[in-house]
PyMOL commands that place a pseudoatom at each C-alpha (Angstrom):
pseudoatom trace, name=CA, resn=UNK, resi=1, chain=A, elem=C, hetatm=0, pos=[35.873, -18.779, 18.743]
pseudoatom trace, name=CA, resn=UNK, resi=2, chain=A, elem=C, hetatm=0, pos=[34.195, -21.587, 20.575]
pseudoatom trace, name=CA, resn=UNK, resi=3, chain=A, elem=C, hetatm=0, pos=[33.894, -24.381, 18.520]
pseudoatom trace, name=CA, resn=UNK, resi=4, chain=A, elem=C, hetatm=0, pos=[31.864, -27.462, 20.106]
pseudoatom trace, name=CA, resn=UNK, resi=5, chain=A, elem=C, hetatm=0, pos=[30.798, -30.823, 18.787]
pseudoatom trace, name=CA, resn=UNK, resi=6, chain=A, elem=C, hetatm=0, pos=[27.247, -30.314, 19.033]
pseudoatom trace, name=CA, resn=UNK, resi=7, chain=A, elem=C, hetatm=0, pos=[25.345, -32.556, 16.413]
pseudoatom trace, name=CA, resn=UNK, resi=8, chain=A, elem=C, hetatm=0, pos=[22.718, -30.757, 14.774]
pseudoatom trace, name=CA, resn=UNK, resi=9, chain=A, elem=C, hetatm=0, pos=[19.080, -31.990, 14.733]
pseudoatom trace, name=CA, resn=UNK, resi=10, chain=A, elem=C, hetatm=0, pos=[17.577, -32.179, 11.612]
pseudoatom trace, name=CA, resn=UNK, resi=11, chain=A, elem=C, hetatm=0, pos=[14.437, -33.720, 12.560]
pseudoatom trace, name=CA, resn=UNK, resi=12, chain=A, elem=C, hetatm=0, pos=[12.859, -30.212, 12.550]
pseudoatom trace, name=CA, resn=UNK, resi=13, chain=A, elem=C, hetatm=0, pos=[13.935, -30.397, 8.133]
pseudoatom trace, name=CA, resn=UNK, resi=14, chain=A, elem=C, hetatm=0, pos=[10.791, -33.443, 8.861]
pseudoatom trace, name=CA, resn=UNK, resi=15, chain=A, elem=C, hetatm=0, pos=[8.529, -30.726, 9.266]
pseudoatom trace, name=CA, resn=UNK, resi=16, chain=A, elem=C, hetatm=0, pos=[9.478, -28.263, 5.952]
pseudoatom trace, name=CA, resn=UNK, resi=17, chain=A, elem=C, hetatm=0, pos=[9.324, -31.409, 4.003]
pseudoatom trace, name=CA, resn=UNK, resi=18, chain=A, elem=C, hetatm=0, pos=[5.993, -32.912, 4.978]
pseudoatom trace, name=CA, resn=UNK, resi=19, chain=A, elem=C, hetatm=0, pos=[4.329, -29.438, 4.281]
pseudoatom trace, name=CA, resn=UNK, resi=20, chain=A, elem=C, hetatm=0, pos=[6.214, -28.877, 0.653]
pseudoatom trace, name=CA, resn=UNK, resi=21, chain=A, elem=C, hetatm=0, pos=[4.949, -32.654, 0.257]
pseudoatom trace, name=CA, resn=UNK, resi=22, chain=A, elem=C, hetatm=0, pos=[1.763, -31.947, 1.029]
pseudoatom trace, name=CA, resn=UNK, resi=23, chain=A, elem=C, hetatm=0, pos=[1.910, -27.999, -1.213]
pseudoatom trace, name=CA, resn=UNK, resi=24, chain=A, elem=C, hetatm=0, pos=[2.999, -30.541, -4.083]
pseudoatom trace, name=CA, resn=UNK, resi=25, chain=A, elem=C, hetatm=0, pos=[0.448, -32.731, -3.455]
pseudoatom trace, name=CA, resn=UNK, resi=26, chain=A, elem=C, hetatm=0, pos=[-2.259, -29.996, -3.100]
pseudoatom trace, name=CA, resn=UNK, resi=27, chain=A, elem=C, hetatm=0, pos=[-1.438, -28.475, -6.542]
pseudoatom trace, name=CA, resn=UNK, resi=28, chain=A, elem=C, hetatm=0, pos=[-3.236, -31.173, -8.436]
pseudoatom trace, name=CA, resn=UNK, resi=29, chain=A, elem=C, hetatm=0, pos=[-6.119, -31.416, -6.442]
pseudoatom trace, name=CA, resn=UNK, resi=30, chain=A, elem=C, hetatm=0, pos=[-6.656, -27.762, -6.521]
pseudoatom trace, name=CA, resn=UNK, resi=31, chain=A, elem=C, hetatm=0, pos=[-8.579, -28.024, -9.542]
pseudoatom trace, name=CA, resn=UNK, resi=32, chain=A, elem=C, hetatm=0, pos=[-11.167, -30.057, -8.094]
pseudoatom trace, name=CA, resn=UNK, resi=33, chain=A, elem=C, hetatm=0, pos=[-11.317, -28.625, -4.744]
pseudoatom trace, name=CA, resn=UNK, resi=34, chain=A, elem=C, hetatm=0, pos=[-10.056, -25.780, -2.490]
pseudoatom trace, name=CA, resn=UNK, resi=35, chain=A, elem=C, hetatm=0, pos=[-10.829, -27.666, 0.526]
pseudoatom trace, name=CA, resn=UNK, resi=36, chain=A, elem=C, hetatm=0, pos=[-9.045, -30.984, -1.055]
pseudoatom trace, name=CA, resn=UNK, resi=37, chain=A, elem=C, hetatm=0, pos=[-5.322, -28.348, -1.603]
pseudoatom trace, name=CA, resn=UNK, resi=38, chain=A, elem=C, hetatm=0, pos=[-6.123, -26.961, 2.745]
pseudoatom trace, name=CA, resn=UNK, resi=39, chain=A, elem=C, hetatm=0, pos=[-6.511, -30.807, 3.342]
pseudoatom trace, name=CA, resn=UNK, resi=40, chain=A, elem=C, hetatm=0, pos=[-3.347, -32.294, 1.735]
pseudoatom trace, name=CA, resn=UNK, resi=41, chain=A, elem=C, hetatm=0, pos=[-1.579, -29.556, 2.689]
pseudoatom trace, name=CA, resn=UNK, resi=42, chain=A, elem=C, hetatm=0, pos=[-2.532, -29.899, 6.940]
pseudoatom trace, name=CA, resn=UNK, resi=43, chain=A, elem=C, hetatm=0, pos=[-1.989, -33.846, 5.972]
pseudoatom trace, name=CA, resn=UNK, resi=44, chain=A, elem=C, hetatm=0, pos=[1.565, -32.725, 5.157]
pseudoatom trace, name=CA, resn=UNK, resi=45, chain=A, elem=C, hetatm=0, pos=[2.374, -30.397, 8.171]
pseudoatom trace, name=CA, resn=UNK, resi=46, chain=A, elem=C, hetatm=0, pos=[0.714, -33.570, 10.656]
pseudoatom trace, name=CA, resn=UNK, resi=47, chain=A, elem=C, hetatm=0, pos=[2.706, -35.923, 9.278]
pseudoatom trace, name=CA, resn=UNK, resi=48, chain=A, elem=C, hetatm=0, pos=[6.007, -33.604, 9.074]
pseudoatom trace, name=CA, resn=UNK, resi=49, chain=A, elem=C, hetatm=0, pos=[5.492, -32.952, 13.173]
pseudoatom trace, name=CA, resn=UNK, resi=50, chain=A, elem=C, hetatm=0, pos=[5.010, -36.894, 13.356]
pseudoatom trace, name=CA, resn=UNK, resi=51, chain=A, elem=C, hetatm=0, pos=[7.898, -37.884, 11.554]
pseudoatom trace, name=CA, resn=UNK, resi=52, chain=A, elem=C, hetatm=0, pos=[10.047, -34.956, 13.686]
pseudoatom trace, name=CA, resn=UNK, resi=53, chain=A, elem=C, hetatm=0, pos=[8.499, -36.535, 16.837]
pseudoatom trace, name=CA, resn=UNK, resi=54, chain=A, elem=C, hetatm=0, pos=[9.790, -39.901, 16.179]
pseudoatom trace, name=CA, resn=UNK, resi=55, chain=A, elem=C, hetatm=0, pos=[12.744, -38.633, 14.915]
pseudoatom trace, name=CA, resn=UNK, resi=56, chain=A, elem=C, hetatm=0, pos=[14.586, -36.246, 18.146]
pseudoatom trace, name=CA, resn=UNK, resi=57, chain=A, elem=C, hetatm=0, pos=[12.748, -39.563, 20.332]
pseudoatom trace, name=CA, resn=UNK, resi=58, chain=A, elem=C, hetatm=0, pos=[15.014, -41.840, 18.164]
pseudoatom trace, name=CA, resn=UNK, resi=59, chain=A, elem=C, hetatm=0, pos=[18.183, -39.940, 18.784]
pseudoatom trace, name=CA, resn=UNK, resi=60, chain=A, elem=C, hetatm=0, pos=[17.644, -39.484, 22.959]
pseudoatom trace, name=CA, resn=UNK, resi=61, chain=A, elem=C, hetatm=0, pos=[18.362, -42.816, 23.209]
for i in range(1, 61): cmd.bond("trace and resi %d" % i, "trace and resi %d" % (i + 1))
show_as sticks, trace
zoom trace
């Protein structure tokens, strides 16, 4: 087999996080509000994508 040294890149892990973050985060406030859980939870997946953004620019250079 062809084995190369290709470094992984786990910035796209930034995304799964930041929407499990904002799921967690979501749970409490769905008691109050459905709107408040569909908020936290697009918070979560914005900032994930952010945080992958800066992340893969960080390792180009």
């Amino acid at each position: 087999m062809d084995k190369t040294n290709k470094k992984e890149d786990k910035s796209t892990w930034a995304i799964g996080g930041g929407l499990i973050t904002g799921l967690g985060v979501g749970f409490f406030f769905l008691k109050y509000s459905t709107f408040a859980f569909i908020g936290s939870t697009l918070i979560g997946l914005g900032l994930g994508l952010m945080i992958a953004v800066i992340i893969s620019k960080i390792k180009q250079n």
